[in-house]
N, C-alpha and C positions, 0 to 999 in steps of 0.2 A: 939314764932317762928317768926323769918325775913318773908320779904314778899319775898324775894330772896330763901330762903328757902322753901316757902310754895309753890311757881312756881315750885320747882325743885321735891317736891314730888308729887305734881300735874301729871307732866310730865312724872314719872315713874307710877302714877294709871292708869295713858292711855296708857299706853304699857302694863300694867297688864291683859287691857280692850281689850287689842288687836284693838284701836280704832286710825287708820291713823291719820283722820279729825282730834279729837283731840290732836294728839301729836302737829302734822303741826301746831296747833292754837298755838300753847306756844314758836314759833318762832318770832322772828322780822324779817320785811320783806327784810331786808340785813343781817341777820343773815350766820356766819359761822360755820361748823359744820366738825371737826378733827379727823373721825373715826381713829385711830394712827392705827396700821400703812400702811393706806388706802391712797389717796390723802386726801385733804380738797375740801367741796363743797361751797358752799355761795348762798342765796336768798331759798325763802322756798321752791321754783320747785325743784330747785336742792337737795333738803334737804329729801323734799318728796321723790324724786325717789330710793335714797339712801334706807331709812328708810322701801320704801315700799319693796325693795328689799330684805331682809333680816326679814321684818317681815310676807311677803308673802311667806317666806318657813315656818312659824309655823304654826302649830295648836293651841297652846298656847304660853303664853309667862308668866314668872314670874321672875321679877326682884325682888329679894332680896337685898333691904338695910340694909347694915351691918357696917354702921357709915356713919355720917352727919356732916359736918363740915362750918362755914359760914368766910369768912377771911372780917374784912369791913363793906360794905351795899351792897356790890352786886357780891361777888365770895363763891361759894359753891362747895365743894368737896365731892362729895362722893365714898365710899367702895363699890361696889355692887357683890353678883353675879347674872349674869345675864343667865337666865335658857330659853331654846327655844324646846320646843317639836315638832321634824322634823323628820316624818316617825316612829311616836311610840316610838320614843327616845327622853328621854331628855338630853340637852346638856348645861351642865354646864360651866360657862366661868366668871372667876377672872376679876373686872375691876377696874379700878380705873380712875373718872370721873371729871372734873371743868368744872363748870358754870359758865359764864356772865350775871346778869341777868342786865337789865336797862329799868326802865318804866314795871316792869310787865312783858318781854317779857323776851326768853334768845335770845343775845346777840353774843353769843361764847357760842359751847361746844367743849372738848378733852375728849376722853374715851382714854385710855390707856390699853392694853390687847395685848396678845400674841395670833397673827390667826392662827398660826399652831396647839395650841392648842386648837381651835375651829374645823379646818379644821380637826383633826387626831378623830373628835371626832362625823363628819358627817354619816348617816350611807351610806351604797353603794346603 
């Protein structure tokens, strides 16, 4: 396994962990990040606020990697779904994601997913 690779499964056990602090660590400190189709944010504050946003609505959180793909030495794609337990419900959500990783850090992320099928899936 790449070390680009190994950063980006990293990055999803700490969302597994439900742990901020270490997502934000696997950021480079100019990093961009492409929730599609959200704006884009850039630098880890902004990255953080984002990420804590949506992961301060779970209870849990369980991303499922469902293909791993490395293009290079430093871009990885992955399949995921990505599962959020919000008010007793879990909410399953199709993504499809690319990494930049450079030095260990990522770089650039793009998730790709459709938010109204997140949003139709919220409970009241």
């Amino acid at each position: 396994m790449s070390d680009a690779t190994t950063v980006v499964k990293s990055l999803i056990a700490a969302f597994n962990s439900n742990d901020l602090a270490k997502v934000v660590s696997h950021f480079a400190g100019d990093a961009v990040y492409h929730n599609i189709p959200v704006e884009p944010v850039s630098g880890t504050q902004a990255i953080r606020q984002v990420i804590q946003g949506f992961m301060g609505m779970a209870a849990q959180i369980d991303w499922q990697l469902l293909n791993i793909a490395q293009s290079g030495d430093n871009v990885v794609l992955t399949e995921r779904v990505d599962r959020f337990l919000i008010k007793g419900k879990w909410i399953a959500l199709p993504v499809m994601g690319t990494f930049e990783v450079n030095g260990g850090k990522i770089a650039a992320w793009r998730d790709y997913f459709d938010m109204n099928q997140f949003q139709s899936q919220l409970p009241a």
